[in-house]
Backbone as JSON, one array per atom type, in Angstrom:
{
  "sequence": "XXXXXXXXXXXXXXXXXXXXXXXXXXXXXXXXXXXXXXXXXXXXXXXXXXXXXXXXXXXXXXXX",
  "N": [[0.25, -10.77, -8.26], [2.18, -7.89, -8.47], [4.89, -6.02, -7.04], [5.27, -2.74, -7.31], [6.19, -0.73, -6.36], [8.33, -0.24, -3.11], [8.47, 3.24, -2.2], [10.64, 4.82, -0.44], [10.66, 6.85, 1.45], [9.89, 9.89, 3.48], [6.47, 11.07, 2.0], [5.74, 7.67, 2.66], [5.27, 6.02, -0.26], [3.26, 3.4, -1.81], [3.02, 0.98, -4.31], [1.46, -1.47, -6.06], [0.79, -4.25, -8.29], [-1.91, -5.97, -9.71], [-4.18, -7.88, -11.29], [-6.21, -8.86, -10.69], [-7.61, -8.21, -8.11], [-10.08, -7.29, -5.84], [-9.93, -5.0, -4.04], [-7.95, -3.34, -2.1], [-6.16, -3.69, 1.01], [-3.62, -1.82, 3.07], [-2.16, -2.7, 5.98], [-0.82, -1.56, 9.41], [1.36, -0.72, 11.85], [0.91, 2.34, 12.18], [-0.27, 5.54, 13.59], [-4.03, 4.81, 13.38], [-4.26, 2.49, 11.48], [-4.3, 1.5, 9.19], [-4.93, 1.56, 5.7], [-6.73, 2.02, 2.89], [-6.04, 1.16, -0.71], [-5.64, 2.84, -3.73], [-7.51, 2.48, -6.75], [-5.72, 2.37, -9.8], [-4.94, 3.25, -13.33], [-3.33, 0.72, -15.91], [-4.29, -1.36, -13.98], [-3.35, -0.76, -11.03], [-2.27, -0.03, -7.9], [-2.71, 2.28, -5.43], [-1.4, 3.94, -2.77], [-0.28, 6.75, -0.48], [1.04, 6.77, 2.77], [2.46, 8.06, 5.68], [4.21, 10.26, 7.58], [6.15, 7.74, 8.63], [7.82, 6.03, 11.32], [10.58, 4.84, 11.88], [10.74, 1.47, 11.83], [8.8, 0.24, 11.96], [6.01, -2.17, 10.92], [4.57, -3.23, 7.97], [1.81, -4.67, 6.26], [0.35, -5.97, 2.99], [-2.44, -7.07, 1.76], [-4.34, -8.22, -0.88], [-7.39, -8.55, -1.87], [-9.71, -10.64, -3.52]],
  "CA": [[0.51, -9.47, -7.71], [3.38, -7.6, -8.82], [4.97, -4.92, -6.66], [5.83, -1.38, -8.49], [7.18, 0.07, -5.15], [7.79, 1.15, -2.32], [9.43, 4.33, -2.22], [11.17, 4.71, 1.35], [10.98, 8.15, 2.25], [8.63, 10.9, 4.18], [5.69, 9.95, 2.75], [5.71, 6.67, 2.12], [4.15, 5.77, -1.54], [3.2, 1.79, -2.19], [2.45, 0.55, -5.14], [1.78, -2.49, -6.95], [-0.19, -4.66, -9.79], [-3.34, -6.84, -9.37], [-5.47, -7.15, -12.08], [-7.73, -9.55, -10.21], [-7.99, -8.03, -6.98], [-11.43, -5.91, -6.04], [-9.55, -4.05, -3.06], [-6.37, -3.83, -1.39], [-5.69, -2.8, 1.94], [-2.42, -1.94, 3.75], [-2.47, -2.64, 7.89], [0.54, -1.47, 9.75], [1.55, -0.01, 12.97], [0.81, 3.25, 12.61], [-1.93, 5.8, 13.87], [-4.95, 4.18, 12.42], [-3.2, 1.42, 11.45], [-5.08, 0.68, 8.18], [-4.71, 2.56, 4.45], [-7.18, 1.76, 1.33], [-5.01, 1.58, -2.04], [-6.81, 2.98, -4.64], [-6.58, 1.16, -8.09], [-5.17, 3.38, -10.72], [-4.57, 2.51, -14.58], [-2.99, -0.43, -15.79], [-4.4, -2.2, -12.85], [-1.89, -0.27, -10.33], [-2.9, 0.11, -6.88], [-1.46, 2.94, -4.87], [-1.15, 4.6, -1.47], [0.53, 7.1, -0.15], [1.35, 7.08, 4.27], [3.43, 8.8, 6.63], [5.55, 9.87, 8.08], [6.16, 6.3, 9.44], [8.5, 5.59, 11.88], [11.77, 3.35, 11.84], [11.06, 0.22, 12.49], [7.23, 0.22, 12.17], [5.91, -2.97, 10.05], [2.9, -3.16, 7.2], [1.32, -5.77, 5.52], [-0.45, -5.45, 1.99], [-3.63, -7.97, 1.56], [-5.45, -8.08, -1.95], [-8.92, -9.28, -1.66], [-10.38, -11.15, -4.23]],
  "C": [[1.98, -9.15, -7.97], [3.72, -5.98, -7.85], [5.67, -3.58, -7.2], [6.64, -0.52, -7.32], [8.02, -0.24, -4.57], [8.79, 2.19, -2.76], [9.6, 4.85, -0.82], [11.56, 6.09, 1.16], [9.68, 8.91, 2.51], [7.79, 11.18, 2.71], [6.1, 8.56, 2.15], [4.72, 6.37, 0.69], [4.39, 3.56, -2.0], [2.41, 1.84, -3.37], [2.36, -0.9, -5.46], [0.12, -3.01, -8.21], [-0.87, -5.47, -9.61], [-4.21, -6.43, -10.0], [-6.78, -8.04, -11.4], [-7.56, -9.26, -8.95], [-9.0, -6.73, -7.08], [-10.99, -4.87, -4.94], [-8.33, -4.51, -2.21], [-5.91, -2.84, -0.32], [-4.0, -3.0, 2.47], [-2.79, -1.74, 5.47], [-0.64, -2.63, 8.1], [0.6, -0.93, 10.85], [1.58, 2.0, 13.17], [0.17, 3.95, 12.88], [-2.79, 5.12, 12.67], [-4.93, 3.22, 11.7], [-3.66, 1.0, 9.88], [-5.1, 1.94, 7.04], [-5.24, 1.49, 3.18], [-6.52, 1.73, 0.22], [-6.06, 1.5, -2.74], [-6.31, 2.9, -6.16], [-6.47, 2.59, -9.37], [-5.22, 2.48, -12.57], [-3.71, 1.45, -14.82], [-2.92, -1.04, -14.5], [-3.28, -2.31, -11.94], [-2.69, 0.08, -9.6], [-1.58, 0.78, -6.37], [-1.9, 3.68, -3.14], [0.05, 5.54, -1.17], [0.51, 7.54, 1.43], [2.11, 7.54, 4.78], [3.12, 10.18, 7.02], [5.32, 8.99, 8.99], [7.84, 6.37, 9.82], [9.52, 4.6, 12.3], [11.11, 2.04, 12.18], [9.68, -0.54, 12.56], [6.9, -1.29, 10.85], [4.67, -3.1, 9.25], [2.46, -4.47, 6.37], [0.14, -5.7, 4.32], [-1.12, -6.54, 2.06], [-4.22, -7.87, 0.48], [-6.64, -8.88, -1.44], [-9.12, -9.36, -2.96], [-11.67, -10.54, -4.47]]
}
């Protein structure tokens, strides 16, 4: 997994690279706490959340 992001500002956009992952979620503290990344070309997985809040923390997971 290689990460291509983030980009820290209103919204938030995550990216990164996983060519062997079948889905990749992000969980984090904010409403709903949970965001699908959806896989893009050259096996680039992306999201974009917010507006997130100072201080708030997320965690990316690939699944196999």
């Amino acid at each position: 997994m290689l990460a291509v992001g983030p980009e820290i500002h209103p919204p938030m956009k995550l990216r990164l690279r996983d060519a062997k992952a079948t889905a990749v979620v992000l969980n984090g503290q904010w409403p709903d706490g949970r965001a699908n990344l959806v896989k893009g070309t050259n096996d680039v997985w992306s999201v974009t959340v917010g507006p997130i809040k100072p201080g708030v923390w997320g965690e990316v997971r690939p699944l196999p």
